[in-house]
Z-matrix of the N, CA and C atoms (Angstrom, degrees):
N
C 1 1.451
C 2 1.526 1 107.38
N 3 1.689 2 117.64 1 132.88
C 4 1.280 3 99.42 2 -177.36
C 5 1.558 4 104.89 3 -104.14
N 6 1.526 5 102.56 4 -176.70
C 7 1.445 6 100.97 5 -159.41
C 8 1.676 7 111.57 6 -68.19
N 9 1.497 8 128.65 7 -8.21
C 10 1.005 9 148.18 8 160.54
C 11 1.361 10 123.96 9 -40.51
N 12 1.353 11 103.53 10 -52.48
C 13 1.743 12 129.60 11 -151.55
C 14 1.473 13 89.22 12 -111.76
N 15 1.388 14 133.98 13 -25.40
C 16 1.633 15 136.02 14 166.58
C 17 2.076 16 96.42 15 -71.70
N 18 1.249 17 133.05 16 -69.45
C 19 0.941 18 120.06 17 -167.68
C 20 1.278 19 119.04 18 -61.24
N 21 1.700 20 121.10 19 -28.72
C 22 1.350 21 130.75 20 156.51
C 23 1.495 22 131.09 21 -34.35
N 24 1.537 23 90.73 22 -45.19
C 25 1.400 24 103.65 23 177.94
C 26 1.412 25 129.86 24 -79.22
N 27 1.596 26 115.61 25 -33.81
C 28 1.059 27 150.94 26 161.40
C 29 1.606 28 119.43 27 -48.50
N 30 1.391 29 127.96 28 -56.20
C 31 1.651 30 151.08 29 126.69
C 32 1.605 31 112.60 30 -9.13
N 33 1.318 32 105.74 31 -53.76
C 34 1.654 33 128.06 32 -161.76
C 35 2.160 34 82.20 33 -75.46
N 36 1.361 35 92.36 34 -65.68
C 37 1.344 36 95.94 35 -166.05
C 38 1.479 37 128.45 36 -42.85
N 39 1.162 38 94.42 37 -64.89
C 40 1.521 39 118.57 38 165.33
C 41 1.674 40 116.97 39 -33.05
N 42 1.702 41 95.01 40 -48.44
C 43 1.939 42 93.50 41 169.78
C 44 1.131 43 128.66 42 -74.34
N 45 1.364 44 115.37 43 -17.57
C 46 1.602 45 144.55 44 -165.66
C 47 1.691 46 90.95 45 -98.48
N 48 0.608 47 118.89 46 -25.14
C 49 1.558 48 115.18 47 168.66
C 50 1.772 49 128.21 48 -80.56
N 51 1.544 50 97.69 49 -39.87
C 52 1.171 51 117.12 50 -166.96
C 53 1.402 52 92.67 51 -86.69
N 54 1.362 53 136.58 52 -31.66
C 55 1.749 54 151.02 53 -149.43
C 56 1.934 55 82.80 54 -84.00
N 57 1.288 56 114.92 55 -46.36
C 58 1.072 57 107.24 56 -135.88
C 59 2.125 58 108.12 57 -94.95
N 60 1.664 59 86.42 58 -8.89
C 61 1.378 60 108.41 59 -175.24
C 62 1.781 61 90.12 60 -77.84
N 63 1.175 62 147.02 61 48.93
C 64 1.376 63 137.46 62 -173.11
C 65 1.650 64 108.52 63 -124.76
N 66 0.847 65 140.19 64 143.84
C 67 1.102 66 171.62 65 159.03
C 68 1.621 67 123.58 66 -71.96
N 69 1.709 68 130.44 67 60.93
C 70 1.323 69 136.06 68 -175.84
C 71 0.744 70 113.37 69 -69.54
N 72 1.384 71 150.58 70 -21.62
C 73 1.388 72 129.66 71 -161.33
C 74 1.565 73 112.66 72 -94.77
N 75 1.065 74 109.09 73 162.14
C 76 1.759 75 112.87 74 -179.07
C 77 1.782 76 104.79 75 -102.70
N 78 0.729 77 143.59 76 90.67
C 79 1.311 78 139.58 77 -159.51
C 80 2.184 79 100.09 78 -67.47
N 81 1.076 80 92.59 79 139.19
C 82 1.989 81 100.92 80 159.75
C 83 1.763 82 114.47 81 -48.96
N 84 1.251 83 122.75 82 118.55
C 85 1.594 84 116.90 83 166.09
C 86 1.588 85 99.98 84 -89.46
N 87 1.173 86 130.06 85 -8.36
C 88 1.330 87 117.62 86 -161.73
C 89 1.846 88 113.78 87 -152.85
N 90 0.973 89 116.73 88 153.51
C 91 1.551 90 118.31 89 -177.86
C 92 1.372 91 96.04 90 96.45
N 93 1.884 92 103.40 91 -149.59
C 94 1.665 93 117.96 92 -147.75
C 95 1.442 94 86.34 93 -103.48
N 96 1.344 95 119.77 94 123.05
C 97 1.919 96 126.48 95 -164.92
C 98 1.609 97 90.45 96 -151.70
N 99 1.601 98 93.87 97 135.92
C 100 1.214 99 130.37 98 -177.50
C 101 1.349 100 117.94 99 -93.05
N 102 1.391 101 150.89 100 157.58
C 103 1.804 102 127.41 101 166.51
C 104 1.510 103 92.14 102 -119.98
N 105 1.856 104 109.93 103 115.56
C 106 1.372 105 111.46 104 -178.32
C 107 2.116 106 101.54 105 -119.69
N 108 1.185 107 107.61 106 140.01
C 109 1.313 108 130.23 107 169.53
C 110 1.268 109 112.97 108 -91.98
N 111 1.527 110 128.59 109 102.06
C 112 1.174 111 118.65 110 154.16
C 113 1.332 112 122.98 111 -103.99
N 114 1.846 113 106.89 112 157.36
C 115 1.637 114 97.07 113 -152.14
C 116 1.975 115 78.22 114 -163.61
N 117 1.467 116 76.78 115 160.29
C 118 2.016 117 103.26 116 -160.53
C 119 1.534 118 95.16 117 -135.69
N 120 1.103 119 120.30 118 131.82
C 121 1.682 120 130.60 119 128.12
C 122 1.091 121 129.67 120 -53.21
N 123 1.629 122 109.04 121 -28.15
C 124 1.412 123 107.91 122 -167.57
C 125 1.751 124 128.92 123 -63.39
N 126 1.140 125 130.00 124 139.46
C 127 1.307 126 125.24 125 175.60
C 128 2.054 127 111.04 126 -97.50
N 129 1.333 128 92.63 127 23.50
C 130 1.671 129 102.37 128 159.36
C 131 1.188 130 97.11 129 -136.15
N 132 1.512 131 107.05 130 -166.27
C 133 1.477 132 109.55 131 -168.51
C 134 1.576 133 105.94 132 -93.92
N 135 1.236 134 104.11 133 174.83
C 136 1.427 135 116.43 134 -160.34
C 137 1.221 136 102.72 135 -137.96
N 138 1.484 137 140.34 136 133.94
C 139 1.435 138 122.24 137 -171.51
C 140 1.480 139 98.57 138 -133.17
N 141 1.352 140 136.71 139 124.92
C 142 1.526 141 132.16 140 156.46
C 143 1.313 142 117.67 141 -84.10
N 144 1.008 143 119.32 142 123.89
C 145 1.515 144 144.80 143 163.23
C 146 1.079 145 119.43 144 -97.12
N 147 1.535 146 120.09 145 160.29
C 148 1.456 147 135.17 146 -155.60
C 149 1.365 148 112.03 147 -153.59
N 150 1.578 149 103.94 148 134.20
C 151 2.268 150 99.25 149 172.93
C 152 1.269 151 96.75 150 -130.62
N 153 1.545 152 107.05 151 178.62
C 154 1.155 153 92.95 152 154.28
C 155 1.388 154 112.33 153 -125.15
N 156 1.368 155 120.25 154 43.95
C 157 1.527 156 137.24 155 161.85
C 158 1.438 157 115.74 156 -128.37
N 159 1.171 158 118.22 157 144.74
C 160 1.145 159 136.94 158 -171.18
C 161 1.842 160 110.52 159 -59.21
N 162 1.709 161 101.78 160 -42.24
C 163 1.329 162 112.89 161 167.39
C 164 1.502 163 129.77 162 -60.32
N 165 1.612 164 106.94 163 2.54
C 166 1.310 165 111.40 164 -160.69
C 167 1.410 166 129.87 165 36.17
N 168 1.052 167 114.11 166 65.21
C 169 1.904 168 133.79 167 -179.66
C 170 1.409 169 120.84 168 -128.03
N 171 1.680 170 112.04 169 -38.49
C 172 1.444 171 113.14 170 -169.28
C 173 1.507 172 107.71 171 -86.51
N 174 1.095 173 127.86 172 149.24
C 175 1.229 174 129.23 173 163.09
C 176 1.803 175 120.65 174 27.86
N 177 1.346 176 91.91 175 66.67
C 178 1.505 177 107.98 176 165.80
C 179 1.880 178 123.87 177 -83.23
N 180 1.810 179 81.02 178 115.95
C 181 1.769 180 98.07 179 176.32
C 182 1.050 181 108.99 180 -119.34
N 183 1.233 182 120.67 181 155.45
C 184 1.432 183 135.90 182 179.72
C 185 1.830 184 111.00 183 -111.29
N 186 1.161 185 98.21 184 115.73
C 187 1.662 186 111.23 185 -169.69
C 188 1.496 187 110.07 186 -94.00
N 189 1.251 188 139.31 187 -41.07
C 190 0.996 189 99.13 188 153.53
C 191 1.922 190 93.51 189 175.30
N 192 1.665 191 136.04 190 158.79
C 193 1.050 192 135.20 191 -147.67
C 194 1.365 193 102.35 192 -109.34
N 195 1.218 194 126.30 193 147.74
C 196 1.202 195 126.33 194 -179.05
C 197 1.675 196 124.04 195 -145.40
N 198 1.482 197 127.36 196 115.73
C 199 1.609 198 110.91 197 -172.92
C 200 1.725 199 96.16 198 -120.43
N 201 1.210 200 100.60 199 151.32
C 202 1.377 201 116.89 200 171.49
C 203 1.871 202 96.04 201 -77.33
N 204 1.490 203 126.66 202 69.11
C 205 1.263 204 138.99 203 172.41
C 206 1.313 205 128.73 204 -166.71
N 207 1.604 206 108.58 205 -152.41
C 208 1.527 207 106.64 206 167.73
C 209 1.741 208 105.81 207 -104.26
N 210 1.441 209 88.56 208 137.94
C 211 2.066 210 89.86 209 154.84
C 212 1.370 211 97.93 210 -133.06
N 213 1.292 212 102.94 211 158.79
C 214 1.582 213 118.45 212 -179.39
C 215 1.651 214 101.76 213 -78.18
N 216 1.184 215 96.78 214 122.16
C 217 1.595 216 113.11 215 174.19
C 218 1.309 217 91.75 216 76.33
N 219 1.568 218 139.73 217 38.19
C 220 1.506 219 135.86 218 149.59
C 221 1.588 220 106.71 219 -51.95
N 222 1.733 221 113.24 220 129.92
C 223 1.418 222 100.93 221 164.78
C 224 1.955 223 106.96 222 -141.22
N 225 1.688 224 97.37 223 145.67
C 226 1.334 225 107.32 224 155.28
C 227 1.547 226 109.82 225 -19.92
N 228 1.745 227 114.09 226 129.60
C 229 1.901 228 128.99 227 138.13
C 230 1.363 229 81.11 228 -124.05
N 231 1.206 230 100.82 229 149.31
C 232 1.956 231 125.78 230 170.67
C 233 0.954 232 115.01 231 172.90
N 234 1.093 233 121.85 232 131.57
C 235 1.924 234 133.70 233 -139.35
C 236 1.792 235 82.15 234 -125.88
N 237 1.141 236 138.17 235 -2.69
C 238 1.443 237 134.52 236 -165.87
C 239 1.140 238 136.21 237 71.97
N 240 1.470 239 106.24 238 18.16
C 241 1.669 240 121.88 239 178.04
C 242 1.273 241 90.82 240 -59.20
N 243 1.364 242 90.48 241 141.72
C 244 2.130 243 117.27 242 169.60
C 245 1.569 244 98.92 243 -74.93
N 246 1.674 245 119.60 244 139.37
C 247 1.188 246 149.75 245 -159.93
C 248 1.497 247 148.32 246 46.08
N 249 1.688 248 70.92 247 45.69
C 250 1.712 249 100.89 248 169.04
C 251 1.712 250 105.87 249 -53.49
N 252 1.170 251 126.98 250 120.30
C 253 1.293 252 133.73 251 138.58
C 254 1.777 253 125.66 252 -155.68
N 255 1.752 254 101.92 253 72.24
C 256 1.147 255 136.63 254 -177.82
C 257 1.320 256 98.09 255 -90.82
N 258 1.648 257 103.23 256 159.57
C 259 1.589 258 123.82 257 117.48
C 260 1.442 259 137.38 258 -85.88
N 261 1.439 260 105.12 259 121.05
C 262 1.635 261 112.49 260 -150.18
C 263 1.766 262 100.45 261 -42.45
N 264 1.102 263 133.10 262 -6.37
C 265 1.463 264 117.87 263 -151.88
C 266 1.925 265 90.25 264 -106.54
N 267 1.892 266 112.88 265 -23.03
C 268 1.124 267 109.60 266 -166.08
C 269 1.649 268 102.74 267 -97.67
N 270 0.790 269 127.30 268 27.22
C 271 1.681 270 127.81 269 174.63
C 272 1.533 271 103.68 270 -178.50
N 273 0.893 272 90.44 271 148.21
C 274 1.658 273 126.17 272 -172.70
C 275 1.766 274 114.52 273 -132.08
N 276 1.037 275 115.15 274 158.71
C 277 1.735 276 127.46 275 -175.24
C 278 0.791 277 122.61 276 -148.07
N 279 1.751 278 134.21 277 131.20
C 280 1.623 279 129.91 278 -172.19
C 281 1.225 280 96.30 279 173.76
N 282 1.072 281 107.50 280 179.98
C 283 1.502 282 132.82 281 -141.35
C 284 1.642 283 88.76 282 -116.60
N 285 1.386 284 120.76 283 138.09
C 286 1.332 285 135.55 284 174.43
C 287 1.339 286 97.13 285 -130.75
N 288 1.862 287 115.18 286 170.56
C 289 1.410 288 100.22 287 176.43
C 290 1.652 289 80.23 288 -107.17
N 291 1.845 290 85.59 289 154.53
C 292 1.655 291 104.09 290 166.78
C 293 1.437 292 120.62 291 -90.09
N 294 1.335 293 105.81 292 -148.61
C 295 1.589 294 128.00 293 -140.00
C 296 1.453 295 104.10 294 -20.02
N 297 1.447 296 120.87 295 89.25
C 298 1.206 297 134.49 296 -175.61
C 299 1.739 298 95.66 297 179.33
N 300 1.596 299 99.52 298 124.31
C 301 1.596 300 119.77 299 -159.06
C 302 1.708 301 90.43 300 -76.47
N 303 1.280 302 136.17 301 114.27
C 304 1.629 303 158.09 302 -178.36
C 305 1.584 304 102.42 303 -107.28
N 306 1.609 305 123.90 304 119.36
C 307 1.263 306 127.69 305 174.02
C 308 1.358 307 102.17 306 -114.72
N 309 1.219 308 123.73 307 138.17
C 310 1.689 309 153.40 308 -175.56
C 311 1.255 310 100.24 309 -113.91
N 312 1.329 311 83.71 310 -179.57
C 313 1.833 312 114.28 311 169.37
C 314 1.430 313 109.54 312 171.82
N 315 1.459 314 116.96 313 116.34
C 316 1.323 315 133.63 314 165.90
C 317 1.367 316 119.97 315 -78.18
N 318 1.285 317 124.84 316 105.89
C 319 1.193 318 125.92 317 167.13
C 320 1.522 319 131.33 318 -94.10
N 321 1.403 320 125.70 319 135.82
C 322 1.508 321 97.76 320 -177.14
C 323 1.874 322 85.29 321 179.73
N 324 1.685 323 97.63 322 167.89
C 325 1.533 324 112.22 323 170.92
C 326 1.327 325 143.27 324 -157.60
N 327 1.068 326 136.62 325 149.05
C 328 1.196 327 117.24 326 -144.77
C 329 1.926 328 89.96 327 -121.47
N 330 1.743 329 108.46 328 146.54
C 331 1.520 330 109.24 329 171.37
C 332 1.740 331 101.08 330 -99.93
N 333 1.328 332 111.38 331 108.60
C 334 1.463 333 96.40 332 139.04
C 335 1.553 334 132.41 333 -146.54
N 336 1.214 335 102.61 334 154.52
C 337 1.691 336 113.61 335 -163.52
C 338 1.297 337 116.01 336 63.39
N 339 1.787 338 104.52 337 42.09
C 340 1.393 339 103.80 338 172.61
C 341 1.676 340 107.48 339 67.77
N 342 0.890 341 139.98 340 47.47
C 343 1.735 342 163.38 341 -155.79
C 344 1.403 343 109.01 342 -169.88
N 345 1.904 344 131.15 343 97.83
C 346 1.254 345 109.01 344 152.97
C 347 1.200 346 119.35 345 -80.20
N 348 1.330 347 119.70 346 159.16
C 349 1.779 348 139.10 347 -171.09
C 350 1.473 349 113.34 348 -111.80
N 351 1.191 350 132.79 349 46.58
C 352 1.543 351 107.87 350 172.48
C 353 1.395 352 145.61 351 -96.79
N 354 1.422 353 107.20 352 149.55
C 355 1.163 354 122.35 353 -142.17
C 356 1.559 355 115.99 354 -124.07
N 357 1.351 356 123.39 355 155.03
C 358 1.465 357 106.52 356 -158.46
C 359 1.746 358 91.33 357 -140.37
N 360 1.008 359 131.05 358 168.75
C 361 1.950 360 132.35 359 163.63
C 362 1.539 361 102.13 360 -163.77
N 363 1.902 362 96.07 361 103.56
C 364 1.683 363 79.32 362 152.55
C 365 1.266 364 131.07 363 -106.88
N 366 1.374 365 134.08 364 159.65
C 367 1.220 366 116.78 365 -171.50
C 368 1.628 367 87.34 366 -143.17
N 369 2.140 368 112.43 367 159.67
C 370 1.344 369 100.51 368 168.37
C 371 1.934 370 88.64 369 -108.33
N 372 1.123 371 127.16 370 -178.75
C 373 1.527 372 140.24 371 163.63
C 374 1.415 373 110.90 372 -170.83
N 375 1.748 374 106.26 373 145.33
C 376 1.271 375 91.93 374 176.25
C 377 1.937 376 92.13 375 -110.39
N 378 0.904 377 95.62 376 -160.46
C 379 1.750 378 94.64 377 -164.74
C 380 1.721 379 94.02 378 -150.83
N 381 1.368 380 119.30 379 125.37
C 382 1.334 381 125.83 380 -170.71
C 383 1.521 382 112.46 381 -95.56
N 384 1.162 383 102.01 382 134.80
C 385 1.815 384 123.63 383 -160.10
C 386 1.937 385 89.24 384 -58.18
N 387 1.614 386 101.09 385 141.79
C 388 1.330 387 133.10 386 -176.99
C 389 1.426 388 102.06 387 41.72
N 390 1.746 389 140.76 388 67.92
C 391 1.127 390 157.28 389 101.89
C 392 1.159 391 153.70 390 -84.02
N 393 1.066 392 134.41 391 146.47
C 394 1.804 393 125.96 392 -166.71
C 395 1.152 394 105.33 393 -102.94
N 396 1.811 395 106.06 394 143.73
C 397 1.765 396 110.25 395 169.36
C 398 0.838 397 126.47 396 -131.04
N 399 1.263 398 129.45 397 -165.49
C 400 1.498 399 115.52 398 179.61
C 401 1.545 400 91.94 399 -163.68
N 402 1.541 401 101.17 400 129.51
C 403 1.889 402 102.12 401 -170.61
C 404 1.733 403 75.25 402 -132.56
N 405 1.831 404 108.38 403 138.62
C 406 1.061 405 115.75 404 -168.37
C 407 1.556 406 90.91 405 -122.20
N 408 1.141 407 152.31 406 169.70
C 409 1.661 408 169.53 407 171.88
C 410 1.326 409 100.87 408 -132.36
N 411 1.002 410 118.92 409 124.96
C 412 1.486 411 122.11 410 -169.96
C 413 1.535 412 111.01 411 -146.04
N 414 1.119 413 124.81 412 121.17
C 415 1.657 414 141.63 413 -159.41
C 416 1.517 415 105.39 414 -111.92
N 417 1.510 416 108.24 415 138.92
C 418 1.728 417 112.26 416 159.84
C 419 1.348 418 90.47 417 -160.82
N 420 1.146 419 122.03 418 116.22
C 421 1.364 420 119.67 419 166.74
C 422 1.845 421 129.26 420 42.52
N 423 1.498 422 114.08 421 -110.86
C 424 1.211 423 100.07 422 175.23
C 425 1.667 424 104.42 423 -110.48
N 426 1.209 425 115.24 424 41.86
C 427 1.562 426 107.85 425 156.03
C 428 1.895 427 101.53 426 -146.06
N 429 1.477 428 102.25 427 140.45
C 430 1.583 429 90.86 428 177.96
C 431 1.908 430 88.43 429 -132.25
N 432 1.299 431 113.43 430 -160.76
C 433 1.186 432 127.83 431 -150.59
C 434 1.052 433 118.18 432 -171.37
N 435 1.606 434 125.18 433 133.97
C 436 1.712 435 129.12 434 168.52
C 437 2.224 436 95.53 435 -118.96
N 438 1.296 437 86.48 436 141.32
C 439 1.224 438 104.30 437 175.42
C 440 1.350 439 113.22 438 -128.45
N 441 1.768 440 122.06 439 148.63
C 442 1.978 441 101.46 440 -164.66
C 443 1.824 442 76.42 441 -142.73
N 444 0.991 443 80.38 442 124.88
C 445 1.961 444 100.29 443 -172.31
C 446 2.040 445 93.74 444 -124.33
N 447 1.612 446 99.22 445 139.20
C 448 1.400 447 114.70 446 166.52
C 449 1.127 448 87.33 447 -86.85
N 450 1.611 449 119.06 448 157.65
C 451 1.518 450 124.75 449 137.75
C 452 1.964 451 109.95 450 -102.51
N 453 1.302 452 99.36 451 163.57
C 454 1.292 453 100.39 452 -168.68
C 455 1.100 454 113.03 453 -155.41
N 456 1.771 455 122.64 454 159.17
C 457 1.689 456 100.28 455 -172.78
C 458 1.703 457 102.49 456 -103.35
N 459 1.238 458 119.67 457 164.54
C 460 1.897 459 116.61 458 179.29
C 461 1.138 460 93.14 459 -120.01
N 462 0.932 461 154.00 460 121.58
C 463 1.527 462 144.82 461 145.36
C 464 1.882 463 109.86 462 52.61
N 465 1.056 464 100.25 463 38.94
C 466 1.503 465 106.56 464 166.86
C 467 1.647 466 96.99 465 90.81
N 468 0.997 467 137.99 466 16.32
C 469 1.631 468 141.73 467 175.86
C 470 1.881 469 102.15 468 -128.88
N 471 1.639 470 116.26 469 115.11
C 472 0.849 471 103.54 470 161.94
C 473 1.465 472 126.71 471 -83.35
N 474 1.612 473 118.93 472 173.10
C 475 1.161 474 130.06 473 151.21
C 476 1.043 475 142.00 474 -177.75
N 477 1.170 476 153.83 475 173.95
C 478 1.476 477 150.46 476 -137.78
C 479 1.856 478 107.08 477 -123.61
N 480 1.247 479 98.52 478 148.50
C 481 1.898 480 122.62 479 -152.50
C 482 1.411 481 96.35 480 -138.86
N 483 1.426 482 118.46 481 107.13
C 484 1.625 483 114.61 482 165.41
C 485 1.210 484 104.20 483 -68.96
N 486 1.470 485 117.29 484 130.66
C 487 1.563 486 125.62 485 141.53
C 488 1.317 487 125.66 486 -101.49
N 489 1.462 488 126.30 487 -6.33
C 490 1.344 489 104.46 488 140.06
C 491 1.531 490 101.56 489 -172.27
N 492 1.308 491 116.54 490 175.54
C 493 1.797 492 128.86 491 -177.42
C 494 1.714 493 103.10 492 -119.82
N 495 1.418 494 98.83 493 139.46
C 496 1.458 495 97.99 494 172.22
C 497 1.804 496 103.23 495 -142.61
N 498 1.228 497 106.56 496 138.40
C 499 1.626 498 118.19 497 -171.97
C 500 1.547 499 111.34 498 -105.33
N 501 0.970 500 95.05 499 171.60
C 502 2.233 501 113.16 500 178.72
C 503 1.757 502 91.24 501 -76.85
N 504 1.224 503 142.50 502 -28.11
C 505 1.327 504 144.01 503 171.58
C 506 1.101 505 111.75 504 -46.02
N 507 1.520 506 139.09 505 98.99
C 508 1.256 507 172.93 506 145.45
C 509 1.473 508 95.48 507 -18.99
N 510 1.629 509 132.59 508 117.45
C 511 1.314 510 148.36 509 176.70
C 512 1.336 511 91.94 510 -133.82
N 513 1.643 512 119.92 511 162.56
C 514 1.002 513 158.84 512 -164.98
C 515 1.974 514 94.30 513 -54.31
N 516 1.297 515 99.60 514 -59.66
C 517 1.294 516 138.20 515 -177.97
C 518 1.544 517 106.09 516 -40.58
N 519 1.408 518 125.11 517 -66.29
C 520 1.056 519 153.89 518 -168.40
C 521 1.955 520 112.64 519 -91.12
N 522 0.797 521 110.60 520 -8.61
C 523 1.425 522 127.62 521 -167.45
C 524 2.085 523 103.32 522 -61.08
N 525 1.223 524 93.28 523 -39.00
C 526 1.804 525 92.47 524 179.32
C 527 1.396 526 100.51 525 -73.49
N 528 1.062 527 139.12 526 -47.77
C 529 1.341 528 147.02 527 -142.70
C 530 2.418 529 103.41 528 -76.10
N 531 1.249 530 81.11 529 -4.15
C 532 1.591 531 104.07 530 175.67
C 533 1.465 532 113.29 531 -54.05
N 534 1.103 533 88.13 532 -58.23
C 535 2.423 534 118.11 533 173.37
C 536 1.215 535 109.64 534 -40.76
N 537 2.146 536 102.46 535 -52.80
C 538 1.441 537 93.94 536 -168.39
C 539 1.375 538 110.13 537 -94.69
N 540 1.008 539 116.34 538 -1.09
C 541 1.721 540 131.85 539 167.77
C 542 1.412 541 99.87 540 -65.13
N 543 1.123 542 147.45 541 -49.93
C 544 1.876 543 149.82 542 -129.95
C 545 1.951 544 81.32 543 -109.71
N 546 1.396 545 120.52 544 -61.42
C 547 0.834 546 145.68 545 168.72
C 548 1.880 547 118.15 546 -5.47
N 549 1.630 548 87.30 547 -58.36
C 550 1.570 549 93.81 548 -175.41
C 551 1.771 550 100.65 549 -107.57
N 552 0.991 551 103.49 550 11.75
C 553 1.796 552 95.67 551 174.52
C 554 1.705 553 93.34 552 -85.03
């Protein structure tokens, strides 16, 4: 590599870093709003996406990127949900609107041993007006994972309740969402 094509790359990086530390979504000020945490393991980036079909086809947005690391100009969202213990760059917090069924898809990948891994999860959920969540993206090689946990209070101790797991394993269900998976590789 010459020293050209190193600072090139380096330039590239640096923006691709800074691009990716952003925050898309417009959050709801008003109506039936949920408080959701999203959060990554990953030590690359992690991207949430949004449809508004289950097939993942209609109106695809990208909400917002997330690495279990540093980006230049990474910053804190945190709405003050109880059991924060992130790195500001790997979770994020905001307001979605509720009881209304919302389909995603986490995309993201991990390098190791010189092997990239990428990995895709869609899931739909609706999220029930004035509750907290916590949707986790979770990476290992060639299988990753979304998990959608309430938090809740017990007698003055909070804590977190899976309501459900969703995998890169292709179901009947999930079968369109393939396109927009191939799509962003």
């Amino acid at each position: 590599m010459t020293y050209l094509t190193k600072v090139a790359f380096l330039t590239f990086s640096l923006f691709f870093l800074h691009a990716c530390s952003l925050l898309r979504y417009s959050e709801p000020t008003e109506g039936p709003r949920a408080k959701v945490r999203f959060v990554t393991n990953s030590t690359e980036i992690a991207t949430l996406m949004t449809y508004s079909d289950t097939g993942c086809k209609e109106n695809e947005a990208e909400w917002m990127r997330l690495r279990d690391g540093y980006f230049v100009h990474g910053s804190l969202k945190t709405l003050g949900m109880p059991l924060w213990n992130y790195n500001k760059n790997s979770a994020k917090e905001v307001f979605v609107q509720s009881d209304k069924k919302l389909t995603f898809m986490f995309i993201g990948y991990e390098i190791q041993d010189g092997t990239r891994y990428d990995c895709g999860v869609p899931f739909t959920f609706s999220f029930s007006k004035n509750n907290n969540y916590e949707v986790k993206y979770l990476t290992d090689k060639k299988f990753c994972q979304v998990s959608v946990s309430k938090l809740h209070n017990l007698d003055g101790q909070w804590m977190t309740r899976e309501l459900a797991r969703y995998s890169n394993k292709l179901n009947e269900a999930t079968l369109g969402c393939m396109e927009a998976f191939k799509d962003s590789l």
